[in-house]
C-alpha positions in Angstrom: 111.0 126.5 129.1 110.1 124.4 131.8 107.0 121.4 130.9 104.7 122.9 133.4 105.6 126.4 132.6 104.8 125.9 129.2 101.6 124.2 129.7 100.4 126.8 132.4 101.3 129.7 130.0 99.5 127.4 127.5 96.1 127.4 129.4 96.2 130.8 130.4 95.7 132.0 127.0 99.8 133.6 126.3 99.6 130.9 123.4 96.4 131.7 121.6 97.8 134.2 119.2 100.1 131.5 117.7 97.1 128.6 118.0 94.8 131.0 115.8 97.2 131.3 113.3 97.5 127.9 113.0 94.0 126.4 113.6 91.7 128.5 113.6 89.9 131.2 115.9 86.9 129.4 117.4 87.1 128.4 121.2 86.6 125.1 120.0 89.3 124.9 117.8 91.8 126.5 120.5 90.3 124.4 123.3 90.9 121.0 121.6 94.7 122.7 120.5 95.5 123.1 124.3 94.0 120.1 124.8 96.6 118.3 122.7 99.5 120.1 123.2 99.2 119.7 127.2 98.8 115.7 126.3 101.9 115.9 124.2 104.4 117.7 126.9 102.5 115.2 129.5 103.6 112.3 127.4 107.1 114.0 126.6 107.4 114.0 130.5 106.3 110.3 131.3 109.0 109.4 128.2 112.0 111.8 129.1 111.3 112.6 132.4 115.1 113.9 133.4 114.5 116.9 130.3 114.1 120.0 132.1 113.5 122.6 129.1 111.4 121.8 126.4 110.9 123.5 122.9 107.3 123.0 120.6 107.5 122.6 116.8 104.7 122.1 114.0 104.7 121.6 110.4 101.7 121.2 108.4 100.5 118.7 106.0 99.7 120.2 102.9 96.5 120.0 100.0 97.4 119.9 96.2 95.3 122.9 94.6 96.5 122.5 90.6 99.0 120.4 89.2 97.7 117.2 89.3 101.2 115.0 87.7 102.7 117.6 86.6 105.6 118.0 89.4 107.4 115.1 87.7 107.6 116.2 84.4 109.2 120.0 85.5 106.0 121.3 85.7 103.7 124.0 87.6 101.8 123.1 90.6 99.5 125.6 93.2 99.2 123.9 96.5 98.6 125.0 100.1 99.6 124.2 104.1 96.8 123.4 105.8 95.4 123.0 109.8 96.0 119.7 110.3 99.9 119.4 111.5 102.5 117.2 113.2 104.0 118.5 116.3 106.7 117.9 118.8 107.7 118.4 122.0 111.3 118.4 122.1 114.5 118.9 124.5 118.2 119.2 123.2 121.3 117.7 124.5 124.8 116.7 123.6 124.8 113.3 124.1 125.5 112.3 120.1 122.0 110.7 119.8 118.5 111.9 118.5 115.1 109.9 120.3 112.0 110.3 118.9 108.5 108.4 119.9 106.0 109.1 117.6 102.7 108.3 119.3 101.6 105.2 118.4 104.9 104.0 117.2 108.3 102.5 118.4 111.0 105.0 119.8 113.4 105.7 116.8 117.1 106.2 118.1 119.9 107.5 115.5 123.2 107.5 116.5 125.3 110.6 115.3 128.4 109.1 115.0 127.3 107.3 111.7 125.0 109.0 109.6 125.5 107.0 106.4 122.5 105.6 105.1 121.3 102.3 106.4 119.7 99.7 104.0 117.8 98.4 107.3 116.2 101.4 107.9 114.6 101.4 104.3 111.1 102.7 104.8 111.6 104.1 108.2 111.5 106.9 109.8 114.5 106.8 111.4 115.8 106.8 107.8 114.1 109.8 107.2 115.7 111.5 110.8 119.0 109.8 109.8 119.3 111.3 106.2 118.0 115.0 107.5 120.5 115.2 110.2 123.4 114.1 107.5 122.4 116.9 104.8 122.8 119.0 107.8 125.8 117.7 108.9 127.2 117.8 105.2 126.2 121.7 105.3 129.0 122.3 108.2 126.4 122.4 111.0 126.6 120.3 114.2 123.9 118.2 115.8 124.4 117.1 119.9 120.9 115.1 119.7 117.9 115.5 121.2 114.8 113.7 122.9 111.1 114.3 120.7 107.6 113.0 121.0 105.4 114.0 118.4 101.9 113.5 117.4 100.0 114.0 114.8 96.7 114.9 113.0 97.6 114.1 109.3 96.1 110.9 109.0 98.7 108.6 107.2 96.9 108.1 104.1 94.9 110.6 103.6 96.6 112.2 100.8 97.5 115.5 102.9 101.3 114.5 103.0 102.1 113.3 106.7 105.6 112.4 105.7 106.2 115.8 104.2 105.2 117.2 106.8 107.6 114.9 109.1 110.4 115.7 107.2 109.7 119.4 107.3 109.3 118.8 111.3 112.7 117.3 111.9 114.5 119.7 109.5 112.6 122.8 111.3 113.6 121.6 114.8 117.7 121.3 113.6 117.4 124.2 111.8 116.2 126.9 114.7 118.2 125.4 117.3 121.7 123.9 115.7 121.8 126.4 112.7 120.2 129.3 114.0 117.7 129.1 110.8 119.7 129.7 108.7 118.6 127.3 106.2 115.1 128.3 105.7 112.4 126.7 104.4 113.5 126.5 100.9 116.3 124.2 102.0 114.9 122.6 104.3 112.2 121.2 101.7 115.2 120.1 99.4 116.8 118.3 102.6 113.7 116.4 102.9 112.9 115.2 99.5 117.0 114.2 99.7 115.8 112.1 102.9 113.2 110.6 101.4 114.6 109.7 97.6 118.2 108.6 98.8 117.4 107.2 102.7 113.8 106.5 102.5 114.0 104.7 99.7 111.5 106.2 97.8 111.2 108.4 94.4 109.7 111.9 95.1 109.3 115.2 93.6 109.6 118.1 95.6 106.0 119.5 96.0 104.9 118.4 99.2 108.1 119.4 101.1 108.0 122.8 99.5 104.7 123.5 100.7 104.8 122.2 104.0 107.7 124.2 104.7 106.7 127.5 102.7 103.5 128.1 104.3 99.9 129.4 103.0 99.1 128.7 98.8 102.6 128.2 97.2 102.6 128.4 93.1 105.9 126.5 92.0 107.6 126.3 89.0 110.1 123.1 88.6 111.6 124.1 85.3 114.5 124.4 87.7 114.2 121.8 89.6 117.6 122.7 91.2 116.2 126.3 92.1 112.1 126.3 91.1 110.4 129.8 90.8 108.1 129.9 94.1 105.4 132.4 94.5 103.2 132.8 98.0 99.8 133.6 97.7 97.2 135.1 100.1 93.3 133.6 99.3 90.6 133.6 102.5 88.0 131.3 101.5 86.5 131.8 104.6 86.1 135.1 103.9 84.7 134.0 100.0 82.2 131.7 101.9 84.0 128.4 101.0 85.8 125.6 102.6 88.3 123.0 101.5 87.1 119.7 102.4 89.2 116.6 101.7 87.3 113.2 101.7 89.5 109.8 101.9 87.6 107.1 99.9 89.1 104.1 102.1 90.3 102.5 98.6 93.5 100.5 99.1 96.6 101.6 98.0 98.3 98.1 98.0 99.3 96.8 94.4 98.9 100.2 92.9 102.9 100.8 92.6 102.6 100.4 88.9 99.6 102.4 88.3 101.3 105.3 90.1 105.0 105.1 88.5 103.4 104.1 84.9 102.1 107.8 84.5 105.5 109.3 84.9 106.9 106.3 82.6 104.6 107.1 80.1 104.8 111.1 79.7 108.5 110.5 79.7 108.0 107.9 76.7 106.4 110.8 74.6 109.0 113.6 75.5 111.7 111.2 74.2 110.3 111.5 71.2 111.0 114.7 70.8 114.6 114.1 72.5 113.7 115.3 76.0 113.8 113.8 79.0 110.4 115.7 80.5 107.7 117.3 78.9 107.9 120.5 80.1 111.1 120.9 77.3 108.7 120.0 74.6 107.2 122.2 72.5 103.0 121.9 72.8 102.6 122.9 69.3 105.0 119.8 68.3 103.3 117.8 70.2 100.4 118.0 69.0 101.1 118.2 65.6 102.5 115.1 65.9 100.2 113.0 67.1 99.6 111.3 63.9 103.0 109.8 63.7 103.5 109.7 67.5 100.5 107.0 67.5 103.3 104.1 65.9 106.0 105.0 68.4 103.6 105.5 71.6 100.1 104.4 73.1 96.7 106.4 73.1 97.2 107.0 76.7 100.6 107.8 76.8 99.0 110.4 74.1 96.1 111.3 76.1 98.3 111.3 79.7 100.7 113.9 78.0 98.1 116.1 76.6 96.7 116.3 80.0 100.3 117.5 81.2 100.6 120.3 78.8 97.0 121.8 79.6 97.0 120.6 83.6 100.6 122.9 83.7 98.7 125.7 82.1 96.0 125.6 84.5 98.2 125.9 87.5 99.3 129.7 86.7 96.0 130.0 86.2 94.6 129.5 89.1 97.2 131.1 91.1 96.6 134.3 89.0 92.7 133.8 89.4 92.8 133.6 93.5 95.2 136.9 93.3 92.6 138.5 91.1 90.2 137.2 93.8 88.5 136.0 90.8 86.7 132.8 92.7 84.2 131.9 89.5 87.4 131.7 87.0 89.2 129.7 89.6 86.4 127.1 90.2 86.5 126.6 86.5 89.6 125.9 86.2 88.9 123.6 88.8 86.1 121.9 86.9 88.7 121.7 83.8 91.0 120.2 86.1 88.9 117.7 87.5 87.5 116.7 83.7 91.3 116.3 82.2 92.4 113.9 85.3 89.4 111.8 84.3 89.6 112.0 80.5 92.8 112.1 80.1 95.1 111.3 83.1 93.1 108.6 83.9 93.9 108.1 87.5 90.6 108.0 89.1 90.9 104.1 89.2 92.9 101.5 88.6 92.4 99.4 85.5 93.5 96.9 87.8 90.7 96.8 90.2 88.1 97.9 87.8 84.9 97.4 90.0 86.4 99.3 93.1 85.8 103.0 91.6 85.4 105.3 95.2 86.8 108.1 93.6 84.4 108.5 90.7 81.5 107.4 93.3 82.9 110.8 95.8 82.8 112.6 92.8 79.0 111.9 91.5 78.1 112.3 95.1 79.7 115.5 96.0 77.7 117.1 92.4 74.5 115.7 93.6 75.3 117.5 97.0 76.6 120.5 95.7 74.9 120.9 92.5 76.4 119.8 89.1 78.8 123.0 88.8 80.2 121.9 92.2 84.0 122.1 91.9 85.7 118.5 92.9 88.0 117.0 91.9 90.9 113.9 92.6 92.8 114.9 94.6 96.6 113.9 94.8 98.1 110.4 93.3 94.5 109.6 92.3 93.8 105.7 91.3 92.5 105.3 95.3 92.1 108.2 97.9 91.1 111.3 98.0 89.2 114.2 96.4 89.2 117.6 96.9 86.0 120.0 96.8 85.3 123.4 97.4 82.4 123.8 99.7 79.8 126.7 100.3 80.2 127.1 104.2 76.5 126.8 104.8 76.9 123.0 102.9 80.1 122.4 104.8 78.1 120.1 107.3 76.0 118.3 105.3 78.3 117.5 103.0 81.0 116.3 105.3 78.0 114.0 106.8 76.8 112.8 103.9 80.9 112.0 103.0 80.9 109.9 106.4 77.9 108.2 105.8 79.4 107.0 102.5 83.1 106.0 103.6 82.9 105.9 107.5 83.5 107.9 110.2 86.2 110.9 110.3 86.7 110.3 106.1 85.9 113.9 105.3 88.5 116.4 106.3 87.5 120.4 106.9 90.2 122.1 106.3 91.6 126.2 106.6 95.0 127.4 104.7 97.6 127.5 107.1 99.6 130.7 106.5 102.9 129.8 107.7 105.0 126.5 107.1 107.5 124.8 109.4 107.8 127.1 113.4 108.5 127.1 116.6 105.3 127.3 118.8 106.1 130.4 121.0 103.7 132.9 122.7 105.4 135.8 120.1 
């Protein structure tokens, strides 16, 4: 399609079945939509301005629901796509090369013809672009290149998985056009985490892909971490009178490396023990039963962290089991337990580290005096700085997400909708 077709089809309305699904059904929401996507193709134009046909993608970023830790250790986790998505505007060609401008950032250029992995690129997103087109290529299917600009409304940092959502972006955009979709969004999740863990350069389960490709609440079970059980959900909180708001404490992240990889470390300590590698292969009855000796071979954390593993993987299936029973008061207990074990237990809230910086626990306390005391929040993500997660009455949803700005600063509090479908093209079907 043509730029100024698409952007004239765009503002006629032939678009706003597709913008609903993904944003909401508010003029509002689909007037700031059109509003963005015109900007994008406009800057697409001014960037590539010898493209004649363009195609539009989005992928979402994604909110963790249950499962807090539990991803690396085989576990369960319930999450959900939300509103709040990258996009691109993109042409194709065959001229061996892929250019991508993500706004506010450098072009990124990856040459086809060498699609090895390229210690330079190390934290880049070129590596990321770089190692998706190579799984691809290793799967038989072949790339000619092609010209993006993308932008995006999944803050970095703000615990709603902007890379995932990257990832899932460039693998949807290879996938419809070079391999006719035949990868789907199972694989296309597993081609992202490969990106990430063996270009990118860093360690990652495979939560955030899966959901961001999947679409709406996703239950996952990585027993099989090869081939995990994946379940869809449908929930409307809307309809139940909630929302999902995500508030970003402004904590730092620097120098909390070790306060992230130490809780994996740690579970994995106990579960060799036992002679496993994870936790999910050992048996909760022998674990706790052997706490007493476990206490000369391990630390109380490492105890605590692991008995907050076995019930946290419980809770998961529980949840997703209470929000297909509809049963909204079991859920928001479970949240409540949730919230208690990551703070008991877990310990992630802050870093022992930076002991007098504790914006977590400070959301938290603030959110219960808001919303009551039986107010489900909880941290939400990595946890130690960040974000938490609450579940919101609609008729509170503006108070509290001003009294969340007044407390960390303007746009910290994020209201968000399930997004029902994962990685797309943005057609008028």
């Amino acid at each position: 399609m043509k730029p100024q077709d698409f952007t004239d089809r765009l503002n006629k309305g032939e678009f706003d079945a597709i913008l609903k699904r993904l944003y909401g059904s508010t003029d509002a929401v689909i007037e700031k939509q059109k509003k963005r996507y015109t900007q994008a193709v406009n800057s697409f134009v001014k960037l590539y301005p010898n493209r004649e046909d363009i195609y539009v993608y989005s992928a979402p970023g994604r909110t963790e629901i249950g499962g807090n830790h539990t991803d690396h250790q085989h576990g369960c986790v319930l999450a959900a796509a939300v509103n709040l998505d990258v996009i691109s505007v993109t042409a194709f060609h065959n001229e061996g090369v892929i250019r991508l401008k993500s706004e506010g950032y450098p072009q990124d250029t990856v040459q086809l013809s060498d699609l090895s992995a390229q210690p330079e690129e190390k934290g880049k997103s070129s590596s990321i672009i770089r190692g998706i087109a190579s799984r691809f290529a290793k799967i038989g299917v072949k790339i000619g290149g092609f010209d993006a600009y993308t932008t995006s409304d999944v803050l970095s940092g703000s615990g709603l998985s902007s890379s995932a959502a990257f990832e899932n972006l460039i693998g949807t955009i290879i996938d419809k056009h070079y391999n006719n979709g035949a990868a789907g969004a199972v694989e296309i999740a597993k081609i992202g985490q490969y990106a990430e863990n063996e270009y990118f350069g860093k360690s990652s389960g495979l939560m955030d892909q899966m959901v961001s490709s999947v679409g709406g609440f996703v239950f996952i079970d990585f027993q099989d971490t090869v081939n995990p059980v994946i379940e869809s959900h449908r929930f409307n909180f809307e309809q139940a009178g909630y929302c999902i708001c995500i508030t970003d404490t402004k904590g730092s992240h620097a120098d909390l490396t070790d306060d992230y990889v130490s809780i994996p470390v740690e579970m994995k300590h106990v579960a060799k023990q036992f002679g496993k590698e994870v936790l999910r292969d050992v048996d909760e009855n022998d674990f706790y039963a052997a706490i007493p000796k476990l206490r000369s071979k391990c630390t109380d954390r490492e105890i605590l962290r692991a008995a907050h593993f076995f019930g946290e993987n419980k809770r998961a299936k529980l949840e997703a089991e209470a929000l297909e029973q509809g049963d909204i008061d079991k859920f928001f207990a479970l949240v409540r337990s949730s919230a208690d074990s990551s703070a008991n237990l877990l310990q992630n809230l802050y870093s022992c580290k930076k002991p007098t910086e504790q914006g977590i626990p400070l959301a938290i306390m603030m959110s219960k005096r808001i919303l009551g005391d039986n107010a489900a929040v909880r941290v939400h993500g990595g946890g130690f700085a960040g974000t938490v997660q609450a579940f919101v009455p609609l008729k509170k949803a503006e108070e509290y997400s001003n009294s969340m700005d007044e407390l960390f600063g303007e746009e910290s509090c994020y209201i968000l909708r399930i997004r029902p479908v994962g990685g797309i093209e943005v057609t008028e079907e």
